[in-house]
C-alpha positions in Angstrom: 103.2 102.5 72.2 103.2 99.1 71.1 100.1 97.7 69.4 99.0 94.0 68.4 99.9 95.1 64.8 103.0 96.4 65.1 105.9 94.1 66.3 107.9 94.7 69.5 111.2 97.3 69.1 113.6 95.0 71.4 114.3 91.5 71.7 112.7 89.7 74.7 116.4 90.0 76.6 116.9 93.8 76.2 113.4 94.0 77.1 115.4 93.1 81.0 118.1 95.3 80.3 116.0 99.3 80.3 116.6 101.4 83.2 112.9 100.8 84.4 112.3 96.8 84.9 110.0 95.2 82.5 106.9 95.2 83.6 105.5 91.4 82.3 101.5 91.2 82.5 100.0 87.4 82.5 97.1 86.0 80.3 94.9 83.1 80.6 93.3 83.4 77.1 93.4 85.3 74.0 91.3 88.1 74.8 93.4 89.0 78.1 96.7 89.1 75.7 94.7 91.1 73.1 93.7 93.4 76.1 97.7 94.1 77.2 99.1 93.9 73.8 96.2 96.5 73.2 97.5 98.7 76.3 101.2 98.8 74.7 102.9 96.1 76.8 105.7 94.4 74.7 105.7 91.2 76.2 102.8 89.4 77.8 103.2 86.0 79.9 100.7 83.5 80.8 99.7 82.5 84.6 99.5 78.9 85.0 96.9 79.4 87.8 94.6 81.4 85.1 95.3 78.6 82.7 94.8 75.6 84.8 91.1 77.9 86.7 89.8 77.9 83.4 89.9 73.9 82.6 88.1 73.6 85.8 91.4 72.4 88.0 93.7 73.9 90.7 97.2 75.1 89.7 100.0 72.9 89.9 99.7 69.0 89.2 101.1 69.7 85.9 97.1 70.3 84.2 98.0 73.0 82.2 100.4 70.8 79.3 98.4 70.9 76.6 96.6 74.0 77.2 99.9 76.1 77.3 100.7 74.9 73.9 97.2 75.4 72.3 97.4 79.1 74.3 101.0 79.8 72.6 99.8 78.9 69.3 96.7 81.0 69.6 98.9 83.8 70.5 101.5 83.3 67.9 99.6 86.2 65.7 100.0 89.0 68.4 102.9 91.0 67.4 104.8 90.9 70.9 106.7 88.6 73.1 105.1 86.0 74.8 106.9 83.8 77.7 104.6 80.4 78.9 105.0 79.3 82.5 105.5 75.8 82.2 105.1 74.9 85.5 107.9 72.5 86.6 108.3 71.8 82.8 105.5 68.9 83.1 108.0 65.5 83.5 110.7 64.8 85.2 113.3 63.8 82.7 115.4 66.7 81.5 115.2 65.5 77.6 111.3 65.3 78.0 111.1 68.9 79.1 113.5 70.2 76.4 111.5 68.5 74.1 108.0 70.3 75.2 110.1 73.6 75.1 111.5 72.8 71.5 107.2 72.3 70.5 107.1 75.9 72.2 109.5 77.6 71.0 108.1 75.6 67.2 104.8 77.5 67.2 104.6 79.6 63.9 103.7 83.1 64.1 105.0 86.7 64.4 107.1 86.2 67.2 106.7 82.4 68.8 107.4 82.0 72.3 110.1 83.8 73.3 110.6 82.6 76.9 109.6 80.1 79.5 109.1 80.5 83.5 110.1 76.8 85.5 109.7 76.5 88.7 111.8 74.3 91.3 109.3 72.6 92.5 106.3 69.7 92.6 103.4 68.8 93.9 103.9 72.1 96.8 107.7 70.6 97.6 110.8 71.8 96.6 112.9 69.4 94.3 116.7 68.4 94.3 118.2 72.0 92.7 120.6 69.5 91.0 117.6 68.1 89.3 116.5 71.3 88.0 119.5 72.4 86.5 119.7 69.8 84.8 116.2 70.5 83.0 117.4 74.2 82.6 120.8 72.8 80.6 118.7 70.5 78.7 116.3 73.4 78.0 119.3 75.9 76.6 121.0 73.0 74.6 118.1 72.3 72.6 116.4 75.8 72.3 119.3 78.3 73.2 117.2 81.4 72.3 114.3 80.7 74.3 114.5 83.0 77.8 114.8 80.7 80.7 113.4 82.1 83.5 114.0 80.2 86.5 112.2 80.3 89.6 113.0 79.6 92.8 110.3 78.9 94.6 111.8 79.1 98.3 110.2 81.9 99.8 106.7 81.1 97.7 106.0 77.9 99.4 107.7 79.0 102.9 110.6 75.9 102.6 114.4 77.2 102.8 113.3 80.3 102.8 116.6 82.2 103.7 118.3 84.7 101.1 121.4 82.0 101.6 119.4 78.9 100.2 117.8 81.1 98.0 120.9 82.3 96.2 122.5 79.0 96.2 119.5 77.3 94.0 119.7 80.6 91.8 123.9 80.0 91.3 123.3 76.5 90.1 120.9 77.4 87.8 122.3 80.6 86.6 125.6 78.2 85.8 123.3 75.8 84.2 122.2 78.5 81.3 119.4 80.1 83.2 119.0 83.6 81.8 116.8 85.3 84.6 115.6 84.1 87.9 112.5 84.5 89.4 111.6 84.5 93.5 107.9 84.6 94.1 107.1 85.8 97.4 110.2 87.7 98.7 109.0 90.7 99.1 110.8 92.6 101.8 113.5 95.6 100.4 116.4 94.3 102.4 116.0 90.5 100.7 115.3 92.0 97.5 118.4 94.0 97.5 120.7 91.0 98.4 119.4 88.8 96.1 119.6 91.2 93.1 123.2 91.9 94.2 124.3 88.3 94.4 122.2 86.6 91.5 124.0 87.8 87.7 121.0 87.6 85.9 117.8 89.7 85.8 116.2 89.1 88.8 112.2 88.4 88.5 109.9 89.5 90.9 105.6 89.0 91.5 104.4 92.7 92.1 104.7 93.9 95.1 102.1 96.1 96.6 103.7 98.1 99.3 106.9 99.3 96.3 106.3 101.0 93.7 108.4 100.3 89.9 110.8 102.6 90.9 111.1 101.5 94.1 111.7 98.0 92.7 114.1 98.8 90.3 116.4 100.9 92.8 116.7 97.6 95.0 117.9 96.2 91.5 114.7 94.0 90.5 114.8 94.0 86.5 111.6 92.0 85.8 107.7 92.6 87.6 105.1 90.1 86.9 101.8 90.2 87.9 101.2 86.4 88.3 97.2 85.4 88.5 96.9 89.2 90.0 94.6 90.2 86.7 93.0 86.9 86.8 91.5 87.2 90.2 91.1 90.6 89.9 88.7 89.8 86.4 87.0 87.1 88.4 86.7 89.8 91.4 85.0 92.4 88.8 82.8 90.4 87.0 81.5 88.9 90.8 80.8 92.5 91.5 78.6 93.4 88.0 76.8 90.6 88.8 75.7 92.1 92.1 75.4 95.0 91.4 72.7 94.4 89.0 71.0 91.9 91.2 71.0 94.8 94.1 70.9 98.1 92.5 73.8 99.4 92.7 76.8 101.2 90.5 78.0 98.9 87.8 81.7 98.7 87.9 83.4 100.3 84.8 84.0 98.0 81.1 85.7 97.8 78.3 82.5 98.8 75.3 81.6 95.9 73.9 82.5 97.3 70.2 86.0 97.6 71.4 86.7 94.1 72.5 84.8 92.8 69.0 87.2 95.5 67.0 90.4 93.5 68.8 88.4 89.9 68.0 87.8 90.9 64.6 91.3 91.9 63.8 93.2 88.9 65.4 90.7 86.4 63.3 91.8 88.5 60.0 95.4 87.8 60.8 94.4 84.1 61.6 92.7 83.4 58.3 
């Protein structure tokens, strides 16, 4: 099992290429990464909606800039992988966004940032693909060994969201350098199946409920993220402690407090 001490086996992109798919769990703050790394993942991710929830704003709108680069230099001590989702990259010229990745991908620490997720879209609306590869091949000239991860965000906001128009975003971003694609929201096994079998990079999916990993990875999904999933869930829980003390009844289940101070304690030591 991997720990925060003790640095990840593989490189980010083997991480893709196991027989199971890699499982990619994503943090909104320090203590959520300590919390994975802690459980043995090798890679953690952040959520853009957890980042953005906790400045007080809604996902999207391209709120979470700053705060993805303080987040990816506070993580830079955990000894695993860490891709940021960048949202649409933040700007709309393609030198602008390789620029922002190249600050990324800069952080100091263990490990850096390894990969990015950005998406094909702003503001809710789908944008010209053309106009996204073109931030993808900007992206790979400047910081070739950061993991592009792009996603295709067809079937997530409900707009062309056939596996044809799906697939022919992914094929221009694929030949622009992308090295994984990502489809939030397709969910059904038959859609699955086809776009793994068409797209030639590791095809990223958000958890879904009703497959399990295995499941997943026979329909030839590679990468599982859980998206704000943990977020909401925390939220969820600590909504329910609340009441429960308030009425009486069974206090959901925590981490000891001596536990999450031990993890705190050890991440400041390797800070200093």
């Amino acid at each position: 099992m991997t720990s925060p001490t003790s640095p990840a086996a593989l490189s980010f992109r083997e991480l893709h290429h196991r027989t199971a798919p890699l499982v990619l769990p994503n943090a909104w703050d320090v203590p959520s990464a300590l919390a994975f790394a802690d459980a043995g993942f090798e890679a953690v991710g952040t959520t853009s909606f957890g980042v953005a929830s906790g400045l007080g704003r809604p996902d999207g709108g391209r709120s979470t800039r700053e705060a993805n680069l303080a987040l990816a230099r506070a993580l830079a001590p955990l000894r695993v992988h860490v891709s940021v989702d960048i949202e649409d990259g933040y700007r709309d010229a393609p030198d602008e966004v390789a620029g922002y990745v190249a600050d990324l991908e800069g952080v100091s620490g263990v490990s850096g940032v390894s990969g990015i997720n950005i998406e094909d879209s702003t503001a809710e609306t789908l944008i010209d693909p053309a106009a996204h590869a073109a931030k993808i091949a900007a992206v790979k000239g400047r910081c070739p060994q950061v993991f592009v991860n792009a996603r295709v965000d067809t079937y997530w906001l409900g707009q062309d969201a056939t596996v044809a128009a799906t697939l022919e975003r992914a094929a221009r971003y694929v030949e622009a350098g992308a090295d994984g694609v990502f489809v939030p929201g397709a969910t059904e096994p038959a859609v699955l199946r086809e776009l793994a079998a068409a797209v030639p990079v590791p095809l990223n999916v958000l958890a879904v409920p009703a497959l399990s990993l295995a499941e997943l990875a026979d329909l030839g999904v590679r990468r599982v993220s859980t998206g704000s999933l943990p977020y909401r869930a925390a939220l969820h829980a600590a909504a329910r402690v609340a009441d429960a003390v308030r009425g009486g009844g069974t206090v959901p289940e925590a981490t000891p407090y001596a536990e999450l101070q031990a993890r705190l304690v050890d991440y400041a030591t390797r800070l200093a």
